[in-house]
Backbone as ProteinMPNN parsed JSONL, in Angstrom:
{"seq_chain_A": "XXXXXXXXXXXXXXXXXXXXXXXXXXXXXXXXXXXXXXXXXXXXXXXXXXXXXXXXXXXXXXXXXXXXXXXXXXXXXXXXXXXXXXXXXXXXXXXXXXXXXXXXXXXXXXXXXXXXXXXXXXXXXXXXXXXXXXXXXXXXXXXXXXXXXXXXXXXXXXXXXXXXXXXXXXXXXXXXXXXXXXXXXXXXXXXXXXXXX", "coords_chain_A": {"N_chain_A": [[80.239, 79.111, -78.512], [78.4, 76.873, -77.319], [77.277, 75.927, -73.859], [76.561, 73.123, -74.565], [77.859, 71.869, -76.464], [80.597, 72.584, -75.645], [80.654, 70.233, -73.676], [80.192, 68.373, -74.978], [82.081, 68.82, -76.835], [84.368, 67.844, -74.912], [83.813, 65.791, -74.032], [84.522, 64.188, -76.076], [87.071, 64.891, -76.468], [88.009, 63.656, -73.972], [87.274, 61.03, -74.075], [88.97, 60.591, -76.498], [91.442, 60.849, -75.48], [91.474, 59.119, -73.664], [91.328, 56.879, -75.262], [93.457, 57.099, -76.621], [95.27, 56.844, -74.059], [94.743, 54.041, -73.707], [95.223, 52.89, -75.751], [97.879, 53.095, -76.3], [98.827, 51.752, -73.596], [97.773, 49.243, -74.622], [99.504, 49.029, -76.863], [102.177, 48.613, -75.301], [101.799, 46.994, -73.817], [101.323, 44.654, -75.982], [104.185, 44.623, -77.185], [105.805, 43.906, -74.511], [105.15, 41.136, -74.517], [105.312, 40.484, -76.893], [108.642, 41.079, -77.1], [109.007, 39.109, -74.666], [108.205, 36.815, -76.05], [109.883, 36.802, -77.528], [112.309, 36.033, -76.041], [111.915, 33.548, -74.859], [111.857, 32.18, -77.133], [114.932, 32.699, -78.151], [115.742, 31.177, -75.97], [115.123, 28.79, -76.076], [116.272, 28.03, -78.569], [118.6, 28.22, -77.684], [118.792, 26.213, -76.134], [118.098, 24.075, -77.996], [120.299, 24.25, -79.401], [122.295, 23.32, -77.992], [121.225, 20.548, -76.798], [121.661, 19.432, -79.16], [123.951, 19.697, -79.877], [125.19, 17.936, -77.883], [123.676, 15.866, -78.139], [125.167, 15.201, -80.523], [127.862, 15.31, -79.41], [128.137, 12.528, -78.342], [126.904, 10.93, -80.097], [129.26, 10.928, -81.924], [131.198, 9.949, -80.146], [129.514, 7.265, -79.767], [130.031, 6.303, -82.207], [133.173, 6.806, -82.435], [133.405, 4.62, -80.275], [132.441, 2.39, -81.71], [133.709, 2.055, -83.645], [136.3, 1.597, -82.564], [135.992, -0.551, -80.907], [135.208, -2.594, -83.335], [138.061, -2.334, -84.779], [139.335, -3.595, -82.787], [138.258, -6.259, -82.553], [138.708, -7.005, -84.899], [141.766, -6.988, -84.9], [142.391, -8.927, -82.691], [141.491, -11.197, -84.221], [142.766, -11.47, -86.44], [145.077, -11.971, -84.739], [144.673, -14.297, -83.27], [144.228, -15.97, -85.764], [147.006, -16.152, -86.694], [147.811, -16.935, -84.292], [147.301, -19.507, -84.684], [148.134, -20.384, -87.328], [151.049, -20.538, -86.548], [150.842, -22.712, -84.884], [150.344, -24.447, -86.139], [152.258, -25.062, -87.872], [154.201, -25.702, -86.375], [153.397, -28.059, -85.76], [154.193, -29.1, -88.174], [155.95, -28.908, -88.988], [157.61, -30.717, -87.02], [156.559, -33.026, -87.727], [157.519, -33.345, -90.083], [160.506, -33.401, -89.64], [163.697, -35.326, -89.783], [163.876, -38.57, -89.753], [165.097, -39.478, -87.21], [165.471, -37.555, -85.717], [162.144, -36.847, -85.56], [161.449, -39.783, -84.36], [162.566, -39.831, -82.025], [161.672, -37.057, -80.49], [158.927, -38.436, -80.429], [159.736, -40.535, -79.095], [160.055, -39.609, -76.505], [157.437, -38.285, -75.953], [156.118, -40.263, -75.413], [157.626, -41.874, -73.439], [156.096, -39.916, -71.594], [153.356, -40.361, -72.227], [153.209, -43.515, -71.398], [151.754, -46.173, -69.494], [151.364, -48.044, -66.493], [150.45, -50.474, -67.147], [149.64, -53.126, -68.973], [149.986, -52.91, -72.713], [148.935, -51.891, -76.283], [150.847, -51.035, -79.07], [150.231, -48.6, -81.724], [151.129, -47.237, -85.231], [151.276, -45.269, -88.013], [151.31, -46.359, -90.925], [153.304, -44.637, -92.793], [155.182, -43.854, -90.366], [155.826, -46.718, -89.446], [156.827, -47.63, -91.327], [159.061, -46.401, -91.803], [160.688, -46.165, -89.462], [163.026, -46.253, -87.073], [165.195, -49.132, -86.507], [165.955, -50.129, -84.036], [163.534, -48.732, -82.584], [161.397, -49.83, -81.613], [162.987, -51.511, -79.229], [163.301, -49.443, -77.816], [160.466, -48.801, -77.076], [159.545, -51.054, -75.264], [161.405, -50.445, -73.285], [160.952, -47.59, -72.544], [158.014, -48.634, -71.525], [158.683, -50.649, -69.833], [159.973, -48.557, -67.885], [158.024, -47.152, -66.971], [156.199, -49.284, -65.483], [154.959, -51.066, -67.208], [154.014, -52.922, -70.091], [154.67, -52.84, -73.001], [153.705, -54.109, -76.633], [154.34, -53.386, -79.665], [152.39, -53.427, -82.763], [151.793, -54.543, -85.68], [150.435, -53.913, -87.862], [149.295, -51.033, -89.566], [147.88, -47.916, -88.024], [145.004, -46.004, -88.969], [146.501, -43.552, -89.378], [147.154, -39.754, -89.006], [150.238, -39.28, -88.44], [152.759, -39.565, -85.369], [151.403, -41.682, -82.423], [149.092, -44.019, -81.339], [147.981, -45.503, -78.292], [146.437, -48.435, -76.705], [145.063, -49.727, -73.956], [143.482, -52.395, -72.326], [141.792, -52.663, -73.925], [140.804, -49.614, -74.259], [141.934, -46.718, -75.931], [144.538, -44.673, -76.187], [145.068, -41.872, -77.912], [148.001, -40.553, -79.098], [148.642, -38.711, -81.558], [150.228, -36.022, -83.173], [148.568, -34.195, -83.671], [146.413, -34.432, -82.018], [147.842, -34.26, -79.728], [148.597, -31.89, -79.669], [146.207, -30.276, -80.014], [144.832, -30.692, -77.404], [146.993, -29.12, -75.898], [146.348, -26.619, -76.718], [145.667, -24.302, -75.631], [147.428, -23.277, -73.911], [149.49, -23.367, -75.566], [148.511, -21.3, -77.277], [149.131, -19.351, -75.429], [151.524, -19.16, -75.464], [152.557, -18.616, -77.708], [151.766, -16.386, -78.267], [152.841, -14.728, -76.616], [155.286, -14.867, -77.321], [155.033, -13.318, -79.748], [153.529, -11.112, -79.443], [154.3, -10.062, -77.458]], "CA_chain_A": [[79.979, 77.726, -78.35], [77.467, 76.423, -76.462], [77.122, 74.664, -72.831], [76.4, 71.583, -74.58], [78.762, 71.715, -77.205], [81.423, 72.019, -74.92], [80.677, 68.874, -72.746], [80.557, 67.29, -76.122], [83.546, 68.666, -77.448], [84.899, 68.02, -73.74], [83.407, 64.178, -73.742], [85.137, 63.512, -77.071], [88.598, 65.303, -76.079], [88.497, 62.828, -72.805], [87.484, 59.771, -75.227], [89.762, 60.358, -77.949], [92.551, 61.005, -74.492], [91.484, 57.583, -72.876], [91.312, 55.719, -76.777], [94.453, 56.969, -76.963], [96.306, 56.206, -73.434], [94.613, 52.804, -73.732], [96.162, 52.119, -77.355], [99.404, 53.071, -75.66], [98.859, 50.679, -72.732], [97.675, 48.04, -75.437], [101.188, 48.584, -77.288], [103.191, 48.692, -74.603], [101.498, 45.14, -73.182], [101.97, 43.899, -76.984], [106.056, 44.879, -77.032], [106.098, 43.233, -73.709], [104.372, 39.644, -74.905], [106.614, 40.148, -77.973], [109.823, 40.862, -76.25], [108.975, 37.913, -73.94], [107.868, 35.47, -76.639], [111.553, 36.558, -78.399], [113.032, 36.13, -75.208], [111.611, 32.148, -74.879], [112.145, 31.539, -78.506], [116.256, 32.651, -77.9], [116.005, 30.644, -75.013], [114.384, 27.649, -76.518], [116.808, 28.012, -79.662], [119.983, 28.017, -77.189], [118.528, 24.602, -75.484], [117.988, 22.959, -78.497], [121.419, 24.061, -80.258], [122.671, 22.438, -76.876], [121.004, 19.113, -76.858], [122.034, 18.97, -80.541], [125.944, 19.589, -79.357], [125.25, 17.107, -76.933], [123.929, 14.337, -79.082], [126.098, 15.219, -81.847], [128.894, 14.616, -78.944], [127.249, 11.074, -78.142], [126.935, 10.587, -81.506], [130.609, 11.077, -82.101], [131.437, 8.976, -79.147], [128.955, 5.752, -79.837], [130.177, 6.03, -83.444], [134.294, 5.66, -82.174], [133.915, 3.738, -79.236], [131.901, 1.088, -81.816], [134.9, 1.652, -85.019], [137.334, 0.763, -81.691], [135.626, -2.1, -81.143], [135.745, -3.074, -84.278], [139.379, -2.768, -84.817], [140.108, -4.35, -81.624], [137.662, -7.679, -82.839], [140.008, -7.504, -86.44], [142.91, -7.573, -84.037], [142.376, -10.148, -81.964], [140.773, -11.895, -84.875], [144.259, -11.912, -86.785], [146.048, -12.611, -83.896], [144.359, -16.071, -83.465], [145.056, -16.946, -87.134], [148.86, -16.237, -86.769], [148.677, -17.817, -83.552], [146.591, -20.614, -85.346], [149.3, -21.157, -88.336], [152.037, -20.756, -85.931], [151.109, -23.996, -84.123], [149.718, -25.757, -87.222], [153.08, -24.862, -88.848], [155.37, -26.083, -85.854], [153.069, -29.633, -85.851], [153.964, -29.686, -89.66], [157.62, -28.95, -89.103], [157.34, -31.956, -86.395], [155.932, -34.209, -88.371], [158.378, -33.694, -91.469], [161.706, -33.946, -89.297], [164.276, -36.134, -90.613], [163.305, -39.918, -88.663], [165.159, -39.859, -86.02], [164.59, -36.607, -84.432], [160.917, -37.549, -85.218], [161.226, -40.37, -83.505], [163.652, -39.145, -80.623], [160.337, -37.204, -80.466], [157.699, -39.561, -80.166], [159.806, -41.513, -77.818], [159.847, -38.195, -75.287], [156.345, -38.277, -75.739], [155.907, -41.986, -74.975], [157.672, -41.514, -72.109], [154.916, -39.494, -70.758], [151.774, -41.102, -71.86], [152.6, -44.894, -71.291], [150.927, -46.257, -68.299], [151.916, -48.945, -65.499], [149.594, -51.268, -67.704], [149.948, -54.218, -70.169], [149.304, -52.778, -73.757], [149.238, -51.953, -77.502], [150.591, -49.325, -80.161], [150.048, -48.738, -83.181], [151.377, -46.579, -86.069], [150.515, -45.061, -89.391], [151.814, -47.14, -92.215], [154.387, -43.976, -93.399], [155.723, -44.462, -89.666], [156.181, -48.215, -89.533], [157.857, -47.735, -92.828], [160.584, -45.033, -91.634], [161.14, -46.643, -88.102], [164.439, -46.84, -86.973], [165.177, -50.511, -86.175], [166.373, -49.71, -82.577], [162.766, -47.803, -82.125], [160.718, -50.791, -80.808], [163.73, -51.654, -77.943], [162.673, -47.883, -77.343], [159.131, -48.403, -77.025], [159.665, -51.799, -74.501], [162.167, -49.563, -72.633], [160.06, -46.394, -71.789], [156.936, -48.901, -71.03], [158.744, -51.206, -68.541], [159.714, -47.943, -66.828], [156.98, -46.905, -66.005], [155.687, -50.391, -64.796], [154.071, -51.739, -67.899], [154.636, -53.142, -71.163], [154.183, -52.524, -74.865], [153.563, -54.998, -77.728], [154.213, -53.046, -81.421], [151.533, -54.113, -83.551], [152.37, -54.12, -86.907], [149.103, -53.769, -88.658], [148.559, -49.977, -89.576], [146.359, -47.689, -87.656], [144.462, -44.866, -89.932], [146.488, -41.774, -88.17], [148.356, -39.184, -90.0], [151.531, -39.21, -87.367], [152.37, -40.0, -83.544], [150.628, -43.213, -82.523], [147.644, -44.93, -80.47], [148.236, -46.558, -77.189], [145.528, -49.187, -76.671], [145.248, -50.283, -73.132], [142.431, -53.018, -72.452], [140.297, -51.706, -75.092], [140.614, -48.17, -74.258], [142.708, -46.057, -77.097], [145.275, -43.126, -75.823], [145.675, -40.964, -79.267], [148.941, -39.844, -79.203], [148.873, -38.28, -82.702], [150.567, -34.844, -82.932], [147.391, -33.14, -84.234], [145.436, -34.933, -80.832], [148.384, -33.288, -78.538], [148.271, -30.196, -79.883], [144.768, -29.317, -79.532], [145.308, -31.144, -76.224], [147.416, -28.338, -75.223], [145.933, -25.916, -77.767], [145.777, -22.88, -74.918], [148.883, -23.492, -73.493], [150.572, -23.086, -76.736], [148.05, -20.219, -78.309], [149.572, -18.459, -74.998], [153.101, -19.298, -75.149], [152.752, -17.879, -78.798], [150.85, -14.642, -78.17], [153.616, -14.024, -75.279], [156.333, -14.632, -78.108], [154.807, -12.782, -80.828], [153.178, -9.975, -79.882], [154.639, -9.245, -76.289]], "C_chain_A": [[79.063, 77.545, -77.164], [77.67, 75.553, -75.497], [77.361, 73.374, -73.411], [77.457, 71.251, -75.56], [79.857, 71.356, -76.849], [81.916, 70.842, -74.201], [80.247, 68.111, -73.986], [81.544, 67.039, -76.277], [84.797, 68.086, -75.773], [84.988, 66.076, -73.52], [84.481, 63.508, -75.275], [86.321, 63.895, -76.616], [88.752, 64.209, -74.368], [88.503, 61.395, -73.366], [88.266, 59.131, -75.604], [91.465, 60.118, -76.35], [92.884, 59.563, -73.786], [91.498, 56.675, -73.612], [93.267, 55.364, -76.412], [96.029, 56.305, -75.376], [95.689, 54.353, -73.558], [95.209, 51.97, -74.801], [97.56, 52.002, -77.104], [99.71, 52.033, -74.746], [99.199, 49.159, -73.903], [98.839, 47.98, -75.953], [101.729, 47.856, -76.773], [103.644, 47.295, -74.164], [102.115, 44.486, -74.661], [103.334, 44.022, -77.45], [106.304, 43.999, -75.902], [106.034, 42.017, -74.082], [105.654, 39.376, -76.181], [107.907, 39.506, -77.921], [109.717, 39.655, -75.584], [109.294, 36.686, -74.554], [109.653, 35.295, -77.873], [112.717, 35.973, -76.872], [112.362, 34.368, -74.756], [111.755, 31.803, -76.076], [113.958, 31.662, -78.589], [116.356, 31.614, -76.809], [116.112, 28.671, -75.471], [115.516, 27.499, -77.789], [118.102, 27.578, -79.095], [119.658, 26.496, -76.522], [118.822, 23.458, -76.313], [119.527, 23.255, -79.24], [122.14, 22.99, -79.332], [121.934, 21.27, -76.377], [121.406, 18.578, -78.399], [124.007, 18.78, -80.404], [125.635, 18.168, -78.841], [125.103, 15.996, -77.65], [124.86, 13.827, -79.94], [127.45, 14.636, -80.959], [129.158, 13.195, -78.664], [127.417, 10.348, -78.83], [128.236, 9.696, -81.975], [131.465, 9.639, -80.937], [131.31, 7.508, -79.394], [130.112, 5.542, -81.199], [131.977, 5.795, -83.323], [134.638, 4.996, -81.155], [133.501, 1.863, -80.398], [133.193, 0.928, -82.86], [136.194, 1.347, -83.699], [137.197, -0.444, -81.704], [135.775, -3.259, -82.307], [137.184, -3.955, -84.461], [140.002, -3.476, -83.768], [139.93, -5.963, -81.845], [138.881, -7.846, -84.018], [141.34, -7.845, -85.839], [143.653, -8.075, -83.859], [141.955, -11.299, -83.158], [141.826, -12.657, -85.769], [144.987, -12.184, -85.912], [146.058, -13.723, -83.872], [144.835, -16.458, -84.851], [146.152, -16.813, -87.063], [149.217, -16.737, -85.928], [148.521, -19.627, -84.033], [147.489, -21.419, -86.465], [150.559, -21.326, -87.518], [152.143, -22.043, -85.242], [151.035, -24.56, -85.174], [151.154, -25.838, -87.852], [154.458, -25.933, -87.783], [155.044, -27.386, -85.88], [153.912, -30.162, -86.841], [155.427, -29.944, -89.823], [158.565, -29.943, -88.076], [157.623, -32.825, -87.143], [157.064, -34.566, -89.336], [159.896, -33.778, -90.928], [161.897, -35.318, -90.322], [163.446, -37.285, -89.129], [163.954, -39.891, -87.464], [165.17, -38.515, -85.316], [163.324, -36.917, -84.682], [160.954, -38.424, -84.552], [161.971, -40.725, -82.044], [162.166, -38.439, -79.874], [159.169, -37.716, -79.807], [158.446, -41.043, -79.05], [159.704, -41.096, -76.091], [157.842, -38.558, -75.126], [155.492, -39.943, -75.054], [156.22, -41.948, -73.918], [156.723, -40.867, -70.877], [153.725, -40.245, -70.536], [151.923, -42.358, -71.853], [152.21, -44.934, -69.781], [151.585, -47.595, -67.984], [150.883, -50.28, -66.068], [150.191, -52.08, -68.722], [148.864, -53.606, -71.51], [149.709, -52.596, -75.366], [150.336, -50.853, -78.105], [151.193, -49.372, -80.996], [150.61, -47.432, -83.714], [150.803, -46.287, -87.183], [151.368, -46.331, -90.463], [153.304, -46.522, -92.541], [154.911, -44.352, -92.144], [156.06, -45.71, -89.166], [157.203, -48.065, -90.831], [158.924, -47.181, -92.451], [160.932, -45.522, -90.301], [162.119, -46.913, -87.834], [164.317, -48.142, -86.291], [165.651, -50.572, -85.076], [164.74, -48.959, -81.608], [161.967, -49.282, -80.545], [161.385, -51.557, -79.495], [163.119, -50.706, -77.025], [161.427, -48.3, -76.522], [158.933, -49.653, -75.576], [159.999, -51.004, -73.533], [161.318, -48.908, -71.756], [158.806, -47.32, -70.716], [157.277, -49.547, -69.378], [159.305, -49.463, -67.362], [158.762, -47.54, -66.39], [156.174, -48.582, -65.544], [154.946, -51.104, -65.689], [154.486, -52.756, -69.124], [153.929, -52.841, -72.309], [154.051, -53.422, -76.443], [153.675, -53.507, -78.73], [153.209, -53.708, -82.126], [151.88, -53.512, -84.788], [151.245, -53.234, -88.559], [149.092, -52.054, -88.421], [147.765, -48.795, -88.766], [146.141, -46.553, -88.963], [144.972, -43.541, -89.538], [147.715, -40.892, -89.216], [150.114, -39.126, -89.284], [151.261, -39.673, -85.826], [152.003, -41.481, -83.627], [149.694, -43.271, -81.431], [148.296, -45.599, -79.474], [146.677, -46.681, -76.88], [145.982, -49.993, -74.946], [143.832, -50.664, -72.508], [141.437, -52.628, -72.802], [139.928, -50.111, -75.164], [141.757, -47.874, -74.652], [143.02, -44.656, -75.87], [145.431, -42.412, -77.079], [146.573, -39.829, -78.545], [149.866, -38.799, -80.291], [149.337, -36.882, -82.389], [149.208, -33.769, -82.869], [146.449, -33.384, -82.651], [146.161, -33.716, -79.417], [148.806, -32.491, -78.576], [147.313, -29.692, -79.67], [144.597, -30.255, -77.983], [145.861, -30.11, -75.73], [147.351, -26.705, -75.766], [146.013, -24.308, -76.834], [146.939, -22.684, -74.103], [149.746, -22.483, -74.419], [150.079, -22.164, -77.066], [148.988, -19.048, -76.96], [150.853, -17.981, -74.928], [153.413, -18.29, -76.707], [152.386, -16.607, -78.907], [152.259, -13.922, -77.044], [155.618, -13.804, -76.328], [156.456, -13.737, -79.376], [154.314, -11.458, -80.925], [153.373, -9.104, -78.056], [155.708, -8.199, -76.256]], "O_chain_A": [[79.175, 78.2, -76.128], [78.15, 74.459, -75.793], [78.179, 72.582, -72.943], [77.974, 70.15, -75.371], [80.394, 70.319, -77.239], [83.081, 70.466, -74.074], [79.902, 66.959, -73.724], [82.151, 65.975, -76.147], [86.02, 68.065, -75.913], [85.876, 65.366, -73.049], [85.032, 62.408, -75.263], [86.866, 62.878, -76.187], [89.842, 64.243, -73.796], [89.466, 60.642, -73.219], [88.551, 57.939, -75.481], [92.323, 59.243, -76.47], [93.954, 59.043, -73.471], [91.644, 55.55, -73.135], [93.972, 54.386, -76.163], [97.104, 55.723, -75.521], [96.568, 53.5, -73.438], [95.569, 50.793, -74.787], [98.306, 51.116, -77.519], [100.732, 51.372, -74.934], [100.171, 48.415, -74.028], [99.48, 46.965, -75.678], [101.977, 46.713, -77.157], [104.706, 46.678, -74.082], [103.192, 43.889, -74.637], [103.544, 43.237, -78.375], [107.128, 43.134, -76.199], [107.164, 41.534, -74.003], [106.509, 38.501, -76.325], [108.338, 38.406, -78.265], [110.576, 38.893, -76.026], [110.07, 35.803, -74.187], [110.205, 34.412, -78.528], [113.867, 35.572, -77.049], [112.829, 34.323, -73.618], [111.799, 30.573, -76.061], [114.457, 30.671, -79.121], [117.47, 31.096, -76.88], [116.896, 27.758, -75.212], [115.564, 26.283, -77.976], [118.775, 26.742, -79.699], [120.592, 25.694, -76.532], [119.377, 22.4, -76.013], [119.961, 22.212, -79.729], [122.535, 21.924, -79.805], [122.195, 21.077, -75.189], [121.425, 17.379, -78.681], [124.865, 17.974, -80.765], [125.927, 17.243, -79.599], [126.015, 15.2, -77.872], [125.277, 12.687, -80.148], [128.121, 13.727, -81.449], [130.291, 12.72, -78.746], [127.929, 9.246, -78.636], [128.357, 8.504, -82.26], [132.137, 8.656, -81.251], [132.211, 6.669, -79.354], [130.966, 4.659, -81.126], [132.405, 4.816, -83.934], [135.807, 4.696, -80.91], [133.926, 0.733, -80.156], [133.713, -0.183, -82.956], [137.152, 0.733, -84.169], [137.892, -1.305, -82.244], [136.262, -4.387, -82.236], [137.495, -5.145, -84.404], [141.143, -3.924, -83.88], [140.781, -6.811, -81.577], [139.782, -8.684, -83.974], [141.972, -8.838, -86.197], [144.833, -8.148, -84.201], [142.201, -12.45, -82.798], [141.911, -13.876, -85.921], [145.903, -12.881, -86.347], [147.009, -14.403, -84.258], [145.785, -17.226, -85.005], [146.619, -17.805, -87.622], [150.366, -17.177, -85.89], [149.266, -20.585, -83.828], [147.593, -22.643, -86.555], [151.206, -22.334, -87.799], [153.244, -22.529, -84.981], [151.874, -25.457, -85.252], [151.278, -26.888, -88.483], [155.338, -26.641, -88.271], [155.987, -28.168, -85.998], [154.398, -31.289, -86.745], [155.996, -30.807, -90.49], [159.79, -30.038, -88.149], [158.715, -33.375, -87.285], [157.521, -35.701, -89.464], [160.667, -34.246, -91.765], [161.17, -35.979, -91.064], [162.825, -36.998, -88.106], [163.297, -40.341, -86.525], [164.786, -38.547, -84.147], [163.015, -37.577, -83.69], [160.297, -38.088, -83.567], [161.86, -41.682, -81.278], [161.591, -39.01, -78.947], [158.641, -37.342, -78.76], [157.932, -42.032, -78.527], [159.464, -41.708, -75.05], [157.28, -39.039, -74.142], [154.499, -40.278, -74.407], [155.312, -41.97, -73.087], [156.642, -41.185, -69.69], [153.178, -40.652, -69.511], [150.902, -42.901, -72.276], [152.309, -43.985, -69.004], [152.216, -48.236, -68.824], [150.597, -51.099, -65.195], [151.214, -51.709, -69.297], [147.635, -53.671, -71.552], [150.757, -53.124, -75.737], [150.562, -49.834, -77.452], [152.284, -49.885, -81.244], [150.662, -46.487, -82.928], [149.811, -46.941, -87.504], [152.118, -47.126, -89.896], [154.307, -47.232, -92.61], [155.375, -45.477, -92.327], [156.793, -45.61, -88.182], [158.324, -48.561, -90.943], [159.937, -47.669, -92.952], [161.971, -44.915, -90.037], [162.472, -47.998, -88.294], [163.378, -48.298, -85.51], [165.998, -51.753, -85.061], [164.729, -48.72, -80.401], [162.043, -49.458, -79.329], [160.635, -52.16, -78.729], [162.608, -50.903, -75.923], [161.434, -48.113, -75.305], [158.149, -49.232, -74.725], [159.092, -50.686, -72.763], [160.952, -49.281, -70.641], [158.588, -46.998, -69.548], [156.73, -49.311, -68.301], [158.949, -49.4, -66.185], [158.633, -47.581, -65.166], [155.055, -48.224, -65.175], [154.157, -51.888, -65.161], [155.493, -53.422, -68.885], [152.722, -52.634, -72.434], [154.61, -52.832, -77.367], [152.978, -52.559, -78.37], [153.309, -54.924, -81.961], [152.185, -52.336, -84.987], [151.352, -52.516, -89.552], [148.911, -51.651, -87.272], [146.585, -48.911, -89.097], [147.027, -46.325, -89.787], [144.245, -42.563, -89.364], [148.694, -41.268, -89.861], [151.054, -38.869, -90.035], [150.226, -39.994, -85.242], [152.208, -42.267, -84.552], [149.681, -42.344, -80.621], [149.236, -46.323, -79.803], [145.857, -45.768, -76.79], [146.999, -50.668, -74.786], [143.038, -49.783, -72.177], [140.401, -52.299, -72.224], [139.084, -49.544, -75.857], [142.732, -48.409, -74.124], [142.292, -44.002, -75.123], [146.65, -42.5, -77.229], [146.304, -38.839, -77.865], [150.99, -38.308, -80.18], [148.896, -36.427, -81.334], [149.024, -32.803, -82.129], [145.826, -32.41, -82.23], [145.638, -32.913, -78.645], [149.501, -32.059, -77.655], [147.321, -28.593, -79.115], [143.403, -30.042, -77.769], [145.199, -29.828, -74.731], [148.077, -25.795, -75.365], [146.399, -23.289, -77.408], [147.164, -21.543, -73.699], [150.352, -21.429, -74.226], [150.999, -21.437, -77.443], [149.482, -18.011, -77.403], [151.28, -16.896, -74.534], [154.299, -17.439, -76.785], [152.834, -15.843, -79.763], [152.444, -12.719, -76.859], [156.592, -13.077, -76.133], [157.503, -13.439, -79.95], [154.438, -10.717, -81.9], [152.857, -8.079, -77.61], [155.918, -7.563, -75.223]]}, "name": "protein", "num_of_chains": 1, "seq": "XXXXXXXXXXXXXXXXXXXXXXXXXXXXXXXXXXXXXXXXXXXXXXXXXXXXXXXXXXXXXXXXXXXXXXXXXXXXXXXXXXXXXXXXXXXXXXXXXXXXXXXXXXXXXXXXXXXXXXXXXXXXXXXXXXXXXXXXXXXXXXXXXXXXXXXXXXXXXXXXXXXXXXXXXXXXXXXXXXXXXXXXXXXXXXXXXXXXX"}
C-alpha cells in the first residue's frame, strides 16, 4: 500500500470514527430531548388530571351546596303554607264559634281597640242577626271604660266578621281577617315555635 493510500485509508478510518462518535453524541442528545419531553408530558398529564380532580371536586360541591339550597327554599316554602293554613284555619274556627263565645270574643277585642272618643260600629248583617241581646249593653260598657262612647248602628257594613269602629270619620277595621294580618308575624312565629320547634 502506498503513502497515499494510507492517509486516505487513514482520513476515511478517522471520518467514518468522528461520523460515527458524532451519530452517537446526536443519539444520545435525541434520548435526552425525548426523555425530557416524556418527562414534561408526565408532568403536564399529572397537573391536568389534578385540576380535573379539583374542578370535578368544585363541581361536586357547587352542584350540593345549590340541591341544599334548594331543599332548604322547599322547606321553608312549606313551612309558610302550614303556617299560612294554620292561622287562616284558627280565623275560620273563630269566626264559626257558637255566638256567644264569638261574641265573648269580639267583646275582648273591643275592649282593646275602643278609644276615649265619641263613636260608631258597625256589623255584618250575619252578625247583627246572631247578636246576643245583652251584646250592645256590652259594647256601651267596654266604650264608657275607656272614656268614650259607642252608638250600634244598625245598618249593615260589607265585612265578612268582627266589626268597624268609626270615630269622626276615621274607620278602625276590627274584622278578624284585618287583625290577623295585623299581627300576621307574631302569629306566623308563635306557630313555627309550636310546630316545628
Amino acid at each position: 500500500m502506498t503513502g497515499l493510500e494510507k492517509i486516505t485509508d487513514q482520513i476515511q478510518e478517522e471520518a467514518k470514527a468522528s461520523a460515527a462518535r458524532r451519530l452517537e453524541a446526536a443519539q444520545k442528545e435525541a434520548d435526552a430531548v425525548i426523555a425530557e419531553a416524556k418527562d414534561v408530558c408526565a408532568a403536564m398529564e399529572t397537573e391536568t388530571a389534578e385540576k380535573i380532580a379539583a374542578m370535578k371536586v368544585n363541581y361536586e360541591g357547587r352542584i350540593k351546596s345549590s340541591a341544599e339550597q334548594q331543599r332548604r327554599t322547599a322547606l321553608l316554602r312549606a313551612k309558610q303554607e302550614i303556617i299560612a293554613e294554620v292561622i287562616e284555619e284558627a280565623r275560620l274556627t273563630l269566626k264559626k264559634k257558637d255566638a256567644q263565645s264569638y261574641f265573648l270574643t269580639l267583646e275582648k277585642i273591643l275592649k282593646t281597640y275602643a278609644l276615649a272618643e265619641n263613636g260608631e260600629i258597625y256589623f255584618s248583617a250575619e252578625d247583627l242577626a246572631r247578636m246576643p241581646a245583652d251584646f250592645e249593653k256590652k259594647i256601651k260598657t267596654a266604650a264608657k271604660e275607656k272614656g268614650g262612647s259607642l252608638v250600634l248602628k244598625k245598618e249593615p257594613k260589607a265585612i265578612a266578621d268582627g266589626f268597624v269602629l268609626v270615630y269622626g270619620g276615621v274607620e278602625e277595621n276590627c274584622t278578624l281577617k284585618a287583625l290577623f294580618d295585623a299581627k300576621k308575624d307574631e302569629l306566623q312565629d308563635k306557630v313555627n315555635a309550636i310546630l316545628f320547634s
